[in-house]
C-alpha positions in Angstrom: 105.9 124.2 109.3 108.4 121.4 110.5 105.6 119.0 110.1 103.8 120.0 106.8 107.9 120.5 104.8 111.0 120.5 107.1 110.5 116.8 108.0 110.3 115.4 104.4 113.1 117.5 103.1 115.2 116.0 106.1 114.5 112.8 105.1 115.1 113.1 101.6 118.5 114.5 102.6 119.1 112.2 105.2 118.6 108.7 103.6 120.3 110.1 100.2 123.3 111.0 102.3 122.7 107.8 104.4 122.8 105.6 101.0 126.2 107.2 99.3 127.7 106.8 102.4 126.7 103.7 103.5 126.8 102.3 100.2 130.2 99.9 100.4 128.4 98.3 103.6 125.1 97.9 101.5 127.3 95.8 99.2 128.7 93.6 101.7 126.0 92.8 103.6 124.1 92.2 100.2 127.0 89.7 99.1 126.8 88.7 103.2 123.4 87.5 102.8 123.4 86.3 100.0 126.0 83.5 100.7 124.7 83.0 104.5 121.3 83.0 103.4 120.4 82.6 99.8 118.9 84.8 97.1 116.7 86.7 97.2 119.1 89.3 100.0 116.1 91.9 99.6 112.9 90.8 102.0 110.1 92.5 100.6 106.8 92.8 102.2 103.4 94.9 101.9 103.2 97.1 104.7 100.4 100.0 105.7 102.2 103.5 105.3 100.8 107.0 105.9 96.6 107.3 106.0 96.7 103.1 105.7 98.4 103.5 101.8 100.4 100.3 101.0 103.8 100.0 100.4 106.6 97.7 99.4 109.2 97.6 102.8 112.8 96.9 101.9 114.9 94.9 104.2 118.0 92.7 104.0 116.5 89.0 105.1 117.5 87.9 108.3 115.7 84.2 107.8 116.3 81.1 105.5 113.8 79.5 103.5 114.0 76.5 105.5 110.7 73.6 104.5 109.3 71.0 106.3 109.2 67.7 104.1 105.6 69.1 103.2 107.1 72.1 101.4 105.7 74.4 104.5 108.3 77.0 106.0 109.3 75.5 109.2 108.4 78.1 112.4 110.6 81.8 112.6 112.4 80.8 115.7 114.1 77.8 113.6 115.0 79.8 110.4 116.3 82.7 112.4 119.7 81.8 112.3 122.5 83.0 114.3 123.5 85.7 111.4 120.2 86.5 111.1 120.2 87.7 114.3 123.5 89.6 114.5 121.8 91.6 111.5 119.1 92.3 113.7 120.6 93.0 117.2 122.6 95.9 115.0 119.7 96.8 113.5 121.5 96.6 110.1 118.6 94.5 108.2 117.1 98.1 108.8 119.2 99.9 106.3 117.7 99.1 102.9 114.3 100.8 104.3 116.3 104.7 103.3 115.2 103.5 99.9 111.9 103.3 101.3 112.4 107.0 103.1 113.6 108.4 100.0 110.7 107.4 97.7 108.6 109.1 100.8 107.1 105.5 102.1 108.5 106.1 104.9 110.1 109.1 107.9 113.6 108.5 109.1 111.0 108.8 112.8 107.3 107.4 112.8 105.8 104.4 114.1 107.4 101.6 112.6 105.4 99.7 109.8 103.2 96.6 111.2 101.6 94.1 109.0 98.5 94.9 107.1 96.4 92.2 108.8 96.6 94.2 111.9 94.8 96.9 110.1 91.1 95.7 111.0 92.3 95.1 114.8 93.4 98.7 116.0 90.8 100.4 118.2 89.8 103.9 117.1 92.7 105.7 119.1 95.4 103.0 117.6 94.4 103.6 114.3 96.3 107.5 114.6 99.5 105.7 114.5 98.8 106.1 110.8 98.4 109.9 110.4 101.8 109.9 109.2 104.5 108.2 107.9 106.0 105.0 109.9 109.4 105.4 110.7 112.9 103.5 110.5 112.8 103.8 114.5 110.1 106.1 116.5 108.8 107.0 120.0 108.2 103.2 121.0 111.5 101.4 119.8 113.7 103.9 122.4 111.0 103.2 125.2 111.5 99.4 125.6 110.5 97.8 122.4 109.5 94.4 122.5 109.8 94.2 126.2 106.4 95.9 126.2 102.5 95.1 125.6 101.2 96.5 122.0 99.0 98.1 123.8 101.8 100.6 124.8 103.4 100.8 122.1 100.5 102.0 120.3 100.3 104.2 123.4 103.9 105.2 122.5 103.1 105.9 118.7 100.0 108.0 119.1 101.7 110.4 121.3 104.2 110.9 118.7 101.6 111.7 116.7 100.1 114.0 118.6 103.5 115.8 119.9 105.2 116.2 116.7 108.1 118.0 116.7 111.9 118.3 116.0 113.0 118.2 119.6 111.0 115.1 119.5 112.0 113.5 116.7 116.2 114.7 117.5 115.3 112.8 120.8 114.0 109.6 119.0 117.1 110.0 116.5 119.6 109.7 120.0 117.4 107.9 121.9 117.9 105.2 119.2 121.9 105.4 118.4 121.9 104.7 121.8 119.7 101.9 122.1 121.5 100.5 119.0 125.1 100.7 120.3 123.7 99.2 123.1 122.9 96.0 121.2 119.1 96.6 122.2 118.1 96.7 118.5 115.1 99.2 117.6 113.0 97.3 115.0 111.5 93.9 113.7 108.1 92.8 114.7 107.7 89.7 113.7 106.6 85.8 115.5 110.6 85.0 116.2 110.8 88.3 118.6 107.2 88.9 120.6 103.8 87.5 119.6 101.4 88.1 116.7 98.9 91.1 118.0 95.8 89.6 118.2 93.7 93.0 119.1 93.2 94.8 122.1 90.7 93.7 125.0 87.1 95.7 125.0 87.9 96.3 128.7 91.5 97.9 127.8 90.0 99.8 124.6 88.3 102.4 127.1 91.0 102.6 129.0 93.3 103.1 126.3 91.8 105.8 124.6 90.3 107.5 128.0 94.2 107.9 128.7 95.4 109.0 125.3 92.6 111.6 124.2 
């Protein structure tokens, strides 16, 4: 039951209640960004939702648009500036995604949203993580984050899957106001913060999916 209707409608709820009352901070981190960074404030990008379905992820940009004299965009680490990542240590480029939870892209708890070229290199265990929605923060993010292998965190994210639940999920939810007052940050995998994913090793596939089945 909490699965199949209670979590959607507490979503809905949720990031409605979370975007009227959040709104005058929306605002000023939109005018924020806008003069720290430049226009566009929104970063969009295509990311693999529920049953691999594409979807547009809102976020407020963290990076500049910075070129080498070639016109290519010079490496993350360099256009990552300083209030790009305040934004991020506070997790508050995360906000525009309750548009995203809303429209039912996206769970307020899930596996977060990777990129879509990752799709082809999950093993057949890691490829549960999409058997529902990705999340604003999930199972992962409040068990170390980037200061673990991908290989655990898809760990992390398939057990969510499999253990479903709203004592779960109202764990994640603390688990992560926690981690963010902390300053730990719960989201944002990208080249600036831990490396591309590149596929797991044959050798730790078995293993993998020996410990999670």
């Amino acid at each position: 039951m909490y699965k199949k209707y209670i979590k959607r409608l507490l979503d809905f709820f949720i990031s409605l209640m979370g975007i009227i009352v959040l709104s005058p901070i929306l605002a000023v981190l939109w005018v924020l960004v806008r003069v720290k960074l430049g226009s566009p404030a929104l970063f969009t990008q295509q990311r693999p939702g529920k049953d691999e379905k594409i979807f547009k992820l809102y976020k407020f940009r963290s990076m500049t648009d910075a070129r080498d004299e070639e016109g290519n965009l010079l490496p993350d680490e360099v256009r990552l500036t300083p209030f790009g990542r305040k934004l991020r240590s506070t997790s508050l480029d995360e906000l525009p995604e309750l548009f995203n939870i809303l429209k039912g892209d996206m769970s307020i708890i899930g596996p977060r949203p990777l990129l879509i070229k990752y799709l082809p290199l999950y093993n057949e265990t890691q490829k549960h993580r999409h058997d529902v929605r990705p999340g604003l923060t999930g199972l992962a993010q409040i068990n170390g984050r980037n200061a673990i292998t991908w290989e655990k965190k898809f760990e992390y994210d398939v057990e969510y899957v499999n253990h479903l639940s709203f004592a779960l999920d109202a764990k994640i939810f603390f688990g992560t106001i926690r981690s963010v007052l902390a300053r730990e940050g719960i989201s944002s995998e990208n080249d600036a913060t831990m490396e591309a994913f590149k596929g797991t090793p044959a050798e730790k596939k078995e293993g993998a999916e020996g410990v999670l089945e």
